[in-house]
C-alpha positions in Angstrom: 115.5 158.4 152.4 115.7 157.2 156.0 113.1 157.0 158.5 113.0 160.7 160.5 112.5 158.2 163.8 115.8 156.3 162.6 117.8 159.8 162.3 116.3 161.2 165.9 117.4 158.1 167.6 121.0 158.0 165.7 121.6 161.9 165.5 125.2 160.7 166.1 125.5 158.0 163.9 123.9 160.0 161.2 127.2 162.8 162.6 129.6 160.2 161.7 128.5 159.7 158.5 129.5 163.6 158.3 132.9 162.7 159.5 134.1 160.1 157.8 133.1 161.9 154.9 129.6 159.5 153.5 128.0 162.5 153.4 128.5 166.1 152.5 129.2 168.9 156.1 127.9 171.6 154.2 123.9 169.7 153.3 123.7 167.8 156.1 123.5 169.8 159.3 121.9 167.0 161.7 121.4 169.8 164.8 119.8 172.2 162.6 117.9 168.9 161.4 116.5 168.1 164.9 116.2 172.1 165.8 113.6 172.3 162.4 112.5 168.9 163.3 111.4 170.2 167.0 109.4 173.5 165.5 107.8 171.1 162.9 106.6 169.0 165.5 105.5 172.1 167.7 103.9 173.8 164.4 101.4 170.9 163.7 100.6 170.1 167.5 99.3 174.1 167.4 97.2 173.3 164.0 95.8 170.0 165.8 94.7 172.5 168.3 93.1 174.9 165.9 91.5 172.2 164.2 90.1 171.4 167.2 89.0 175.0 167.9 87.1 175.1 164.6 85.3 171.6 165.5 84.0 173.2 168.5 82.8 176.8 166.5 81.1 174.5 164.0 79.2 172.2 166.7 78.4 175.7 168.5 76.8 176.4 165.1 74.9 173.5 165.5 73.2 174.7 168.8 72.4 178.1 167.7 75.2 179.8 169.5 76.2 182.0 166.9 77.7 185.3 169.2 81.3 186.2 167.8 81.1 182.9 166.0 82.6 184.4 162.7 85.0 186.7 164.7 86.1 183.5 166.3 86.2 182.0 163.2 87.8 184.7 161.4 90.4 184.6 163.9 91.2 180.7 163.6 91.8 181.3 159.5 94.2 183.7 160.5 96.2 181.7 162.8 96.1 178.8 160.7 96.9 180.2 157.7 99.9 182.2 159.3 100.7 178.4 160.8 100.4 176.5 157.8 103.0 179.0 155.9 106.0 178.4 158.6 105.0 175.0 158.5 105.5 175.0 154.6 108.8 177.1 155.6 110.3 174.7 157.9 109.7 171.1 156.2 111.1 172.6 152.9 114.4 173.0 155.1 113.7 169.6 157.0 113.1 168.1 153.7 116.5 169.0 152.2 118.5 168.6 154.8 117.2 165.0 154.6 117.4 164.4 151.1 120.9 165.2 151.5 121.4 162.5 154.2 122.4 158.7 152.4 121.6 155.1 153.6 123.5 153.9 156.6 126.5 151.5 155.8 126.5 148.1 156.6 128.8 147.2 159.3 130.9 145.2 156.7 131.5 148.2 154.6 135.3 149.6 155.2 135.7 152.9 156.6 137.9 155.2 154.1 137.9 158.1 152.1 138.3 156.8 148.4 139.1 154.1 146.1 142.4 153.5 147.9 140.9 151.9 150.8 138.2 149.6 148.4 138.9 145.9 150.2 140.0 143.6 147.4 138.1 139.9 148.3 137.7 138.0 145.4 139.5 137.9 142.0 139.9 135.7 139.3 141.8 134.8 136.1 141.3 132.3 133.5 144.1 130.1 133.3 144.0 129.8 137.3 140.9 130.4 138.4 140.4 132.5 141.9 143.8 134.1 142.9 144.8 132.6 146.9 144.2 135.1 149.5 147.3 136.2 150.1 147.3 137.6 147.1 144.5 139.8 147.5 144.9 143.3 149.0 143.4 146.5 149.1 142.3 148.8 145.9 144.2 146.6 142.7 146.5 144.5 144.4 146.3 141.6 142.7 146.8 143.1 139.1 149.9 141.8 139.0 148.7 138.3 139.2 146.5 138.8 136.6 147.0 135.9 132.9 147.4 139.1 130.6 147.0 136.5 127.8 145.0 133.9 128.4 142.2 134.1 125.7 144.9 134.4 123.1 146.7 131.6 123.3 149.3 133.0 125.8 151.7 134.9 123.2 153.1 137.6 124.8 153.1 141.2 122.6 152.6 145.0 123.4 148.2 144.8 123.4 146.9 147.5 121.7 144.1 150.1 123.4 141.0 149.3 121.9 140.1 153.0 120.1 143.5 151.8 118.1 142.7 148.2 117.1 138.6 149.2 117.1 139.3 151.8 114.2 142.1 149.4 112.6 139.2 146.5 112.3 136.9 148.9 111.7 134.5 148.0 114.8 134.8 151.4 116.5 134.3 155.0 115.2 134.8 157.9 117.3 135.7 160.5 115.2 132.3 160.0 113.2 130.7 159.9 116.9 132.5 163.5 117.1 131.5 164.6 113.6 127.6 163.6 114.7 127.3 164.5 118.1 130.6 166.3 119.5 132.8 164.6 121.8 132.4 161.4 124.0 130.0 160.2 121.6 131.1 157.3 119.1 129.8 154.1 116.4 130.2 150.5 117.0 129.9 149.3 114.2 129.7 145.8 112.5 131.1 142.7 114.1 132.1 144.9 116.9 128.0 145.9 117.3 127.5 142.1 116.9 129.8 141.3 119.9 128.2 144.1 122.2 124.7 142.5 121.3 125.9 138.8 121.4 127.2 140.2 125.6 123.4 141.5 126.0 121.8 138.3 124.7 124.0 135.8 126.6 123.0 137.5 130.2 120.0 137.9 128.7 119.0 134.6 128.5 120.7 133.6 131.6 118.5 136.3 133.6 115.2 134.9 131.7 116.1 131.4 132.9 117.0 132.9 136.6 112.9 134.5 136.4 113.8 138.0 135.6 110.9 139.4 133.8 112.3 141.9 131.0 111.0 145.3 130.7 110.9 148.1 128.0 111.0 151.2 129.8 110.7 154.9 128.9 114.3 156.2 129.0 112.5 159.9 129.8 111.5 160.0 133.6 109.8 163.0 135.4 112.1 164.0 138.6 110.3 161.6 140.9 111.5 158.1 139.0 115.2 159.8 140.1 114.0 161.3 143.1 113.0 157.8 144.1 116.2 156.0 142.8 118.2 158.9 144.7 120.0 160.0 141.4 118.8 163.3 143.0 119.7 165.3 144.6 123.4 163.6 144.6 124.0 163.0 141.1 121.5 165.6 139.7 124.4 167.3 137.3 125.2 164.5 135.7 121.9 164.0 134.7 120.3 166.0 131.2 117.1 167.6 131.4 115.6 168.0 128.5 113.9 171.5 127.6 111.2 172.0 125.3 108.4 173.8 125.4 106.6 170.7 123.6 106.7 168.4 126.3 103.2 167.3 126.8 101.4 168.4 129.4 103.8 170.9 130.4 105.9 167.6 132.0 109.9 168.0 132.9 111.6 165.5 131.8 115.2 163.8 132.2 117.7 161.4 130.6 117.8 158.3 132.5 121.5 157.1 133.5 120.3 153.6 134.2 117.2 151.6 133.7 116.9 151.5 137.5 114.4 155.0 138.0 112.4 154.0 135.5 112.3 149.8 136.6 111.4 151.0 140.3 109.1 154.4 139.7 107.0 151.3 138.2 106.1 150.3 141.2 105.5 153.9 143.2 102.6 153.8 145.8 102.3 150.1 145.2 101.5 147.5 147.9 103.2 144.1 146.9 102.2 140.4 148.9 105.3 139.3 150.6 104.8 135.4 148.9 105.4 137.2 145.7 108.8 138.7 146.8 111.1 138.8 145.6 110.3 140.8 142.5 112.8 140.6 139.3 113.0 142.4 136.5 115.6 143.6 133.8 116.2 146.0 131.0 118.6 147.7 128.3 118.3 150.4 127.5 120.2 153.2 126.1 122.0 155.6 128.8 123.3 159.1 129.4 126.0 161.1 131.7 127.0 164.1 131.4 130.3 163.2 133.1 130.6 166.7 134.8 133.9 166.5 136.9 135.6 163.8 134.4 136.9 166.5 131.7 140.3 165.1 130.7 139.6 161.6 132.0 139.4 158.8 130.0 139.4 160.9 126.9 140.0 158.3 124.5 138.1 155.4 123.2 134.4 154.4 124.6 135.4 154.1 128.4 133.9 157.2 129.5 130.9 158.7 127.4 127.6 160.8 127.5 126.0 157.8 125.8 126.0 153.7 126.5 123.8 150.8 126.7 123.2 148.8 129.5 121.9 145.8 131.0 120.7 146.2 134.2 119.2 144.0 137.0 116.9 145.2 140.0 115.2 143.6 143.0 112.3 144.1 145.5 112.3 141.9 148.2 111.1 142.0 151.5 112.5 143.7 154.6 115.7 141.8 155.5 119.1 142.2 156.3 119.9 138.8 155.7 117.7 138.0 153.2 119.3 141.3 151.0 122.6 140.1 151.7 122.0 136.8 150.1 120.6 138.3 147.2 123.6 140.7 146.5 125.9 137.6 146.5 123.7 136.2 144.2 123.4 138.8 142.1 127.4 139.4 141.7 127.2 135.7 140.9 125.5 136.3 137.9 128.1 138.9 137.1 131.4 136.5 137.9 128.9 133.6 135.5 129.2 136.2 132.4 133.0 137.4 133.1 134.2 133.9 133.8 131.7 132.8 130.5 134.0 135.7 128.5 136.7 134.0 129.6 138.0 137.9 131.5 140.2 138.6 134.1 138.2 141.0 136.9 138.8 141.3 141.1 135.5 142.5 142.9 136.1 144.9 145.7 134.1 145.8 148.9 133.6 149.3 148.4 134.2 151.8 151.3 132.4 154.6 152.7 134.3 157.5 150.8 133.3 155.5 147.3 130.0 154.0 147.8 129.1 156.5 145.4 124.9 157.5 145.4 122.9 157.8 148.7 121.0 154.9 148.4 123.8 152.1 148.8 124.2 150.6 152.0 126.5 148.1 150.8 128.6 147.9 147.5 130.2 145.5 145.2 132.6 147.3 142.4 133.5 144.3 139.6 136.4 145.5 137.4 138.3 143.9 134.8 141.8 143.9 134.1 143.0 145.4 131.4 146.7 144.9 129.9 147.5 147.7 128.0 146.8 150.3 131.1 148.3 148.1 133.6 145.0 148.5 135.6 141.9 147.3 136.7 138.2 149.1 134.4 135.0 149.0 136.3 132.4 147.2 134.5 129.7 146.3 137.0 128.1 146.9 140.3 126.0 145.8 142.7 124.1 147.4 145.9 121.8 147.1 148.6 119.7 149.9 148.9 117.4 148.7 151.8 114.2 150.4 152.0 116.0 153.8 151.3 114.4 154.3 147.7 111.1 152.4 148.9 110.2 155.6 151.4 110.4 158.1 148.2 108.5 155.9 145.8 106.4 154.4 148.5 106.9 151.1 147.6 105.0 148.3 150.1 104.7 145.0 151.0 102.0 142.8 153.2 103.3 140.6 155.1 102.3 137.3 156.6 100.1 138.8 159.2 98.9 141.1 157.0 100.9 144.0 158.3 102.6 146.9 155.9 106.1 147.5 155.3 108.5 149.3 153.5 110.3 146.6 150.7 114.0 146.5 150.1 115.4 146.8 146.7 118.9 146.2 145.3 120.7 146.7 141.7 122.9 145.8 139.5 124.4 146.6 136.5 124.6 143.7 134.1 126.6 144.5 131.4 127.6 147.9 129.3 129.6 148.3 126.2 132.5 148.4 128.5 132.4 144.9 128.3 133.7 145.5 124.1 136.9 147.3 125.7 138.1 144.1 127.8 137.6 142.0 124.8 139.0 143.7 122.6 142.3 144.0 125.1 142.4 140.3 125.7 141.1 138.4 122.4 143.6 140.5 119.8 146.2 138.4 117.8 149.8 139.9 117.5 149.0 140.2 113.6 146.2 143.0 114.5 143.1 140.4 114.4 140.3 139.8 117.1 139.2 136.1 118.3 135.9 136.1 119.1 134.8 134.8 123.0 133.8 130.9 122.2 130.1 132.1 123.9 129.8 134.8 121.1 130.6 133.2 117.8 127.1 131.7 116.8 126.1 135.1 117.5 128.9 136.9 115.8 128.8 134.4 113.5 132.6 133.7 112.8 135.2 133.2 115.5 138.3 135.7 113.8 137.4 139.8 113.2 140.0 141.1 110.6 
């Protein structure tokens, strides 16, 4: 969340973010914010002053001057208590209100509504290398460009979608995914689990050499690990809750959708030396949506499912705008290393302020891969700086050099899913209906043709 002093100094910046439609007119109500925000302050200057009251009754016990003490006394409860219930009242309202409100952009971020007005910047292919500027554009403009065969040898033929060649090689089951679980559910299966794994274990190793420390987290959270990661309020119904009346300890639990609640709820009401910083870590783990709002999208094949694994990356690092934004080009680094590794065609895009997508981001990096058989571009990973926006709910602190305490800043970034299974299997498959397996995979695959 954002400091309360930074939203009553910026009322109309945090107005703008209103307007050009960052955040949602009908839960964020900044005048009604610094109306509550006013009675707050007014409500605990009056219970300072009854506090006071009551230090004076109790030292006038002291000196034995006991007349109307406990009418005196009895009145004080009675005000406070009565004071202490709007207070409640009104920082319930102030609370939401600011839950509601997301991270402030960075000035680099392009103002827009959706994905239409996403800044392509960077794209590359493998036959070529980076695409020239001018062919660059906003949203997908330099699909066109893209080597549509380039890890198969060049021979041009209709590619088949990967639910079609998946089940035809006998890689990818959905309809016993269906049978199992019900719909958007599916089975890797066999070399096609050992080139999903093979993905995992090549950034895997990369990260361990890069000093990430891998992690094995619990993929149930209770509501502050999301709370803290600002899946909620924003994303809360795409998010399972699971109810039982076994849980232990009467505890609600949820789903995690990434590995990123549970990787920086770790570090809740921690206080971290700055010459430690940055902090790295990584995990996989498995993942679930419940894709409210995508019905009919996507309804084929493993692009869009209520269960996935994936890799992900996060970051603590200390309070810095410049220091954050070397760290997210680094991170997307390590993304372009493992596409460019694969041998796969992808753009990365500047998201705007319409698609930034949860609260937290301040700035965001979409990668996508091309994919020949749709004529269009698949998201596969992002990256964002989340400043110290997640830090103020978990409470997550650094010391620095002079020993004084501040909020950290965190960023993410998603690693690898088994998305990454669809864009092979749309650019490795022979004509003849085989797969070639990515040079980087086959000692772990353990052959270099599927079918």
């Amino acid at each position: 969340m954002l400091d309360p002093n930074y939203i009553r100094q910026n009322a109309e910046k945090i107005k703008e973010l209103v307007n050009i439609g960052r955040a949602s007119s009908e839960k964020v109500d900044v005048d009604l914010w610094l109306k509550l925000d006013s009675q707050r302050k007014e409500v605990l200057l009056q219970l300072d002053q009854i506090n006071r009251e009551k230090n004076k009754l109790a030292e006038r016990g002291k000196s034995g001057d006991v007349e109307g003490l406990r009418e005196d006394g009895k009145r004080l409860k009675e005000e406070s208590n009565k004071l202490n219930e709007q207070l409640a009242d009104i920082t319930t309202q102030w609370q939401t209100i600011m839950d509601w409100i997301p991270n402030i952009p960075f000035t680099e971020v392009p103002i827009g509504k959706g994905a239409d007005d996403n800044i392509e910047f960077k794209a590359w292919e493998p036959v070529n290398g980076y695409l020239p500027i001018e062919k660059l554009s906003a949203a997908e403009g330099s699909g066109e460009h893209m080597s549509k065969f380039a890890a198969n040898g060049g021979a041009d033929f209709a590619v088949k979608p990967h639910w079609e060649l998946g089940k035809a090689l006998d890689i990818i089951d959905l309809e016993a995914g269906a049978k199992v679980s019900g719909s958007r559910f599916y089975y890797i299966k066999k070399e096609g689990a050992l080139l999903i794994m093979g993905v995992f274990n090549l950034l895997m190793r990369k990260l361990i050499q890069d000093g990430f420390d891998p992690m094995i987290v619990p993929v149930l959270v209770k509501e502050r690990a999301l709370y803290g990661s600002s899946q909620i309020p924003g994303d809360a119904d795409q998010i399972y809750k699971i109810e039982s009346k076994y849980l232990e300890d009467n505890n609600q639990l949820y789903l995690i959708g990434s590995s990123e609640p549970s990787n920086f709820a770790y570090f809740a009401d921690s206080v971290l030396i700055e010459k430690d910083l940055p902090v790295k870590v990584m995990a996989q783990t498995p993942c679930f949506r419940s894709e409210v709002g995508s019905w009919g999208k996507d309804v084929r094949g493993i692009k869009r499912t209520h269960q996935f694994d994936k890799l992900e990356m996060n970051v603590i690092t200390e309070a810095n705008i410049d220091k954050a934004r070397e760290m997210h080009e680094y991170l997307l680094s390590l993304n372009e290393w493992l596409l460019q590794t694969l041998k796969l065609p992808y753009h990365v895009i500047n998201m705007c302020t319409g698609d930034l997508g949860y609260f937290a981001a301040a700035k965001k990096y979409d990668v996508e891969v091309w994919l020949p058989s749709a004529g269009e571009y698949m998201e596969v990973m992002s990256d964002s700086i989340t400043t110290d926006y997640q830090t103020r709910r978990l409470n997550i602190r650094y010391k620095d050099s002079e020993n004084n305490l501040k909020y950290a800043y965190t960023l993410n970034d998603t690693g690898a899913t088994h998305r990454l299974l669809i864009a092979i299997i749309e650019h490795y498959q022979t004509q003849d209906g085989k797969l070639l397996v990515p040079e980087a995979l086959q000692d772990f695959v353990g052959k270099s043709v599927i079918g």
